[in-house]
C-alpha positions in Angstrom: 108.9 76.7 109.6 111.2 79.5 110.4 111.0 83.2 110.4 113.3 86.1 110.7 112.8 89.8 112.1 114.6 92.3 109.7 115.2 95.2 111.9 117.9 97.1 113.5 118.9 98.6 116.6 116.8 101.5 118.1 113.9 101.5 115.8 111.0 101.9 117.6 108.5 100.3 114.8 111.1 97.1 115.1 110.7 97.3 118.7 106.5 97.0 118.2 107.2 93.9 115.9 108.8 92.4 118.3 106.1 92.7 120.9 103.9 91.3 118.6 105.6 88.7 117.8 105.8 88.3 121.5 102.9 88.6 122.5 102.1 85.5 120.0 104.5 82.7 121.7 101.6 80.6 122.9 100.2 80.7 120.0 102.3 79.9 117.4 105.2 77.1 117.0 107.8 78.6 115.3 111.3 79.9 115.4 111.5 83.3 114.8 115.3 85.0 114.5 116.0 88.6 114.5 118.8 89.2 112.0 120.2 93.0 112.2 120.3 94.3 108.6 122.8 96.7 109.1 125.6 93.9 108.7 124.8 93.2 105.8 124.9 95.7 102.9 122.3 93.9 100.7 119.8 93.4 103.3 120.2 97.1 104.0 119.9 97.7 100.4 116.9 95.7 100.5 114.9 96.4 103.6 116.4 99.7 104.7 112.8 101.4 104.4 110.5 98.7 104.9 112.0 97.5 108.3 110.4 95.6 110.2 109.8 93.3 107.9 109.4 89.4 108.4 110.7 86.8 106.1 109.0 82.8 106.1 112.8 81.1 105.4 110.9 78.0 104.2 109.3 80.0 100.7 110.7 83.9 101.3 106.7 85.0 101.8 107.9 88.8 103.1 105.3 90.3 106.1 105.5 93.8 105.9 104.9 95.8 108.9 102.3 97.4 109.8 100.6 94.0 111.3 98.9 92.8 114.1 98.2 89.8 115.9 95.6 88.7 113.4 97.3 89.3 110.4 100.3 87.5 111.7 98.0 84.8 112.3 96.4 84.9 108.7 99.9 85.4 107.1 101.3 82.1 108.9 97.9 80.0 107.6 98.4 81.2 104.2 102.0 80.7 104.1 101.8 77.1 105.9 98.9 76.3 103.1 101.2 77.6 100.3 103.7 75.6 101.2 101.9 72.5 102.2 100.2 72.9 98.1 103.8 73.0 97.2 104.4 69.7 98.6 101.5 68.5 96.9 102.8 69.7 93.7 106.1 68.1 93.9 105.1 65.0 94.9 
């Protein structure tokens, strides 16, 4: 699994994502990629007023901030179920 940060550079609630996120690297075992949105007009388009937001790349489940440790937690079980019933499904 895979995620990515939408943010840019100089927001301050971005900034608290990241610590977060952080603050969480013994805890979980994933990638996690911060991708600026302001090179790219659609993802400015899309997340201009929602950043930070934070994308699972393995089935697009979105993470909107506010969140904390816990609900990062509960987000990645959820999407690691989803995706593991998905599996299930195709098989």
């Amino acid at each position: 699994m895979a995620l990515v940060l939408f943010g840019t550079e100089g927001c301050h609630l971005c900034e608290l994502a990241q610590a977060v996120i952080m603050n969480m690297a013994g805890q979980i075992t994933v990638d996690v990629y911060l991708e600026d949105i302001v090179d790219t007009e659609g993802l400015v388009e899309r997340y201009g007023l929602r950043i930070p937001v934070l994308l699972n790349d393995n089935n697009g489940a979105e993470l909107d901030w506010p969140f904390d440790e816990a609900q990062l937690l509960q987000w990645l079980a959820l999407s690691a179920a989803a995706a593991a019933e998905s599996d299930i499904i195709s098989e």
